[in-house]
C-alpha positions in Angstrom: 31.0 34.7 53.9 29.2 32.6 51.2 26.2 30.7 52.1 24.2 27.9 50.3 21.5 28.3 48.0 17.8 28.1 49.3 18.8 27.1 52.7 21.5 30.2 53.5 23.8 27.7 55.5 28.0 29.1 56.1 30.4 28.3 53.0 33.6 28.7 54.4 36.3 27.0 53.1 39.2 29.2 52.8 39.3 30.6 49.8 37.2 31.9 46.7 38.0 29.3 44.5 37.1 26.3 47.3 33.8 28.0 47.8 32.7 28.3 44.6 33.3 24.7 43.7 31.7 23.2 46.8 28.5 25.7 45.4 28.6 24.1 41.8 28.5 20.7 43.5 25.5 22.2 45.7 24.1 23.7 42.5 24.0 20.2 40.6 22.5 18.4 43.4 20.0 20.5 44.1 19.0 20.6 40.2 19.0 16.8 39.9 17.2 16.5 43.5 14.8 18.4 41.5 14.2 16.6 38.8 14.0 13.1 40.0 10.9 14.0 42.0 9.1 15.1 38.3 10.8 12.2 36.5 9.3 9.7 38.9 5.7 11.0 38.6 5.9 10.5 34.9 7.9 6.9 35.1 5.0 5.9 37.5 2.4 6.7 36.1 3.2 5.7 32.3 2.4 2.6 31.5 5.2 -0.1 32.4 7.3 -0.6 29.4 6.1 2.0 27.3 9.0 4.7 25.7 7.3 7.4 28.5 8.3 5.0 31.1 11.7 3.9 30.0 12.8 7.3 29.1 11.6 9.1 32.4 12.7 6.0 33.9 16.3 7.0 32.6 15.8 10.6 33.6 15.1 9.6 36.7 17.9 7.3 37.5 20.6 8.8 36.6 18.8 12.3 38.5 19.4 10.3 41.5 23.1 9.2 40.5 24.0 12.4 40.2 22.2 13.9 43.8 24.2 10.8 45.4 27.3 11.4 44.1 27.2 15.4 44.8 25.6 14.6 48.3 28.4 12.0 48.8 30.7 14.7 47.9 29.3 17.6 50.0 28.6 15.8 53.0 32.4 14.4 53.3 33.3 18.2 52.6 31.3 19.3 55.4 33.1 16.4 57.7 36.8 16.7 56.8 37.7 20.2 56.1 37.1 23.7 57.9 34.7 21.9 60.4 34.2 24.5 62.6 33.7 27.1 60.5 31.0 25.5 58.7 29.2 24.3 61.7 28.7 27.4 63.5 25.7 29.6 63.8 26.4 33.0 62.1 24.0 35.9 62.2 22.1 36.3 58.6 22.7 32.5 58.3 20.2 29.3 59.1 21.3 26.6 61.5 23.9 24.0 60.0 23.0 20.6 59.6 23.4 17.9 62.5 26.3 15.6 62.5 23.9 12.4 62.4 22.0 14.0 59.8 25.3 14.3 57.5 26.3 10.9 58.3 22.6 9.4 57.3 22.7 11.2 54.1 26.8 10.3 53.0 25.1 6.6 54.1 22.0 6.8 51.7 24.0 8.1 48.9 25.9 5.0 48.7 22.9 2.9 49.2 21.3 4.5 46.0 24.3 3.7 43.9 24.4 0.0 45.2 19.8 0.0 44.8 20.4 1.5 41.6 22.7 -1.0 40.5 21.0 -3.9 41.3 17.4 -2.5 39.6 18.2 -1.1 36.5 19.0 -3.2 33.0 22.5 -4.3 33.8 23.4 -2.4 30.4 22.6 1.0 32.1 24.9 0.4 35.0 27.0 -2.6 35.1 27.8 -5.5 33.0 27.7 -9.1 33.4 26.7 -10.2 37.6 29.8 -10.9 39.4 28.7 -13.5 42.6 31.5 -12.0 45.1 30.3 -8.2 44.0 26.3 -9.2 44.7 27.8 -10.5 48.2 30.5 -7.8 49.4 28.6 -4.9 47.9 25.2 -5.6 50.6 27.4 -6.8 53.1 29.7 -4.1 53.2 26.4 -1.3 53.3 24.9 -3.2 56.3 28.3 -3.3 58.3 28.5 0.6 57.8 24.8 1.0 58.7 25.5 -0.7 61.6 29.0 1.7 62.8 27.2 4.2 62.0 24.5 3.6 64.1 26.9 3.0 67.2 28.7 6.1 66.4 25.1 8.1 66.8 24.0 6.2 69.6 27.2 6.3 71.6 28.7 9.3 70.3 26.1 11.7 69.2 22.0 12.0 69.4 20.4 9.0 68.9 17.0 10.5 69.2 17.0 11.8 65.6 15.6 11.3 62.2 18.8 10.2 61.2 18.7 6.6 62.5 15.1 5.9 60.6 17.3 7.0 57.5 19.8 4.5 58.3 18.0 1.7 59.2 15.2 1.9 56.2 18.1 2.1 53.9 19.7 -1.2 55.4 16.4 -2.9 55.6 16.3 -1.9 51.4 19.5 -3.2 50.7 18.9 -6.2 52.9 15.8 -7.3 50.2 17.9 -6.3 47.0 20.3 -8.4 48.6 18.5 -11.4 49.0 16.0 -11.3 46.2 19.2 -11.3 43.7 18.2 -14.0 40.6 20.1 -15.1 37.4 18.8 -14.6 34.2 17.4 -18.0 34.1 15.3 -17.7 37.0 11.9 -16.2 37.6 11.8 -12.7 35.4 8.3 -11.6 38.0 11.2 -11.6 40.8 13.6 -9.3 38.4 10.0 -7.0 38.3 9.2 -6.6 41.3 12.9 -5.9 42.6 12.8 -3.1 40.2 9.6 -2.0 41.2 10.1 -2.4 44.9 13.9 -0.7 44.5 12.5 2.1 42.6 9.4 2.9 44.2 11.8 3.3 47.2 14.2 5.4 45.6 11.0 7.4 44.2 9.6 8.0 47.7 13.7 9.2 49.4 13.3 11.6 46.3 10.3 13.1 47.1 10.9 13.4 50.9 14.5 14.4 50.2 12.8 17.7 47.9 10.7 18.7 50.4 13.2 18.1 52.9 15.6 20.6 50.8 12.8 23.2 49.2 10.3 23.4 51.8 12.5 25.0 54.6 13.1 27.4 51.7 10.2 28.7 51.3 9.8 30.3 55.3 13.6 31.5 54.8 12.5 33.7 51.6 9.0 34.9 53.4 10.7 35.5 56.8 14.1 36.6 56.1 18.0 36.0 57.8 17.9 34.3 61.0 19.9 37.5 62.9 20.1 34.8 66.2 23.6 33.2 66.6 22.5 30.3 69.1 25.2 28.0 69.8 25.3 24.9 67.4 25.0 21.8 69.4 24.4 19.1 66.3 28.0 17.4 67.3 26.7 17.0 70.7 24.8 14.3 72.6 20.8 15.7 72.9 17.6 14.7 74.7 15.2 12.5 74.1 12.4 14.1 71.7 8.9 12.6 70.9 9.7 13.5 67.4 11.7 11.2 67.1 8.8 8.5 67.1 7.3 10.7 64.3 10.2 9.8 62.1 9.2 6.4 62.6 5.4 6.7 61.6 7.3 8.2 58.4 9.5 5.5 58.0 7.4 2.6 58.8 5.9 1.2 56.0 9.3 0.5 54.3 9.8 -1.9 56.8 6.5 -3.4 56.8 6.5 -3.0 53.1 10.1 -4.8 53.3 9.4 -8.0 55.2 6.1 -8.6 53.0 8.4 -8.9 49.6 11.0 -10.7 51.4 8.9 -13.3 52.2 6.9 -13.1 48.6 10.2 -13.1 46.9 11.7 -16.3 48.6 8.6 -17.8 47.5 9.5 -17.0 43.9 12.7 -18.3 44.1 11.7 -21.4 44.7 8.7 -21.5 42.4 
């Protein structure tokens, strides 16, 4: 049986051909995951405006277009075809991912498009601003958020990281939402949008790397996992404190969040 890179997770999905092409889409996101990370250091810490800081700028978004596409991609793989076979706990093979944690990621992936959207130069992404698009777009992200959260709580285990995904993620697109200007209006809101939408997107990079490369590097010191524990991530599972330690992590978004809220309605009005 195949297995991923890095991580050795089951590839299973009938055939040669199928596997390989879920592994090139594996291979591309994992290459773009990482080189956002190392384009965002160098768009940071360039000064603002500067050909450095457009051009890594550029690297950087279109890095993340193409790890939320491929993630988008994977993740509805792993949730529509050969289920079972890819969610089982083989010998010589890690742990597959939770069912929460695949629905968190398919929902951040589209959020990145839609944060992405709104914070680059319109010529990079889109063209003119269409009104019903700046509405439906946000509105549509939040109502899925929000099923997606029942179907966690109700259905699966609510007491994981995924849900601290999910809710930062709407809290984000909330704030792009309601900090949307017209050209004519205040260019410091259009800044610190991008700034804010950005140095979000900068941050899910760097945890998303070493969320992918750190478990790595204990699976090439250590070895196959020979176990072949049953895999429970479909099911309903206790209550763990680390779930609170998600939160700690999570946190200042939403602190961070409700501060430019409120300084960008200001601006608006200024």
């Amino acid at each position: 049986m195949e297995s991923t890179f890095l991580l050795h997770k089951p590839v299973s999905y009938g055939s040669a051909l199928a596997n390989d092409v879920f592994l090139t889409m594996l291979l591309f996101h994992i290459l773009a995951g990482a080189l956002a990370p190392i384009a965002a250091i160098v768009a940071i810490t360039a000064r603002g405006g500067s050909r450095s800081h457009v051009r890594s700028g550029r690297w950087f978004a279109w890095s993340m277009v193409i790890v939320a596409l491929t993630g988008i991609v994977l993740d509805v793989a792993r949730l529509c075809w050969f289920v079972t076979e890819n969610h089982t706990k083989y010998a010589g093979y890690t742990m597959p991912s939770t069912y929460p944690a695949r629905l968190g990621f398919l929902f951040v992936g589209l959020c990145i498009l839609y944060i992405l959207r709104e914070v680059m130069p319109p010529r990079v992404f889109r063209g003119q601003s269409n009104g019903a698009a700046d509405t439906v777009m946000p509105g549509l992200l939040v109502a899925t958020g929000l099923v997606l959260t029942l179907i966690i709580t109700l259905r699966l285990n609510p007491w994981t990281g995924a849900l601290w995904m999910i809710w930062t993620f709407i809290l984000i697109v909330i704030v792009m939402a309601r900090t949307i200007t017209s050209p004519a209006q205040n260019r410091a809101t259009d800044v610190a949008r991008h700034r804010f939408g950005m140095s979000c997107l900068a941050a899910f990079s760097w945890w998303g790397a070493l969320q992918g490369f750190g478990p790595a590097i204990p699976i090439a010191i250590k070895g196959d996992d020979p176990s072949t524990n049953a895999y429970l991530g479909n099911q309903p599972g206790p209550f763990s404190l680390a779930f609170f330690l998600f939160l700690v992590g999570w946190a200042p978004f939403f602190f961070l969040a409700a501060y430019l809220i409120r300084r960008f309605t200001k601006l608006r009005h200024t």
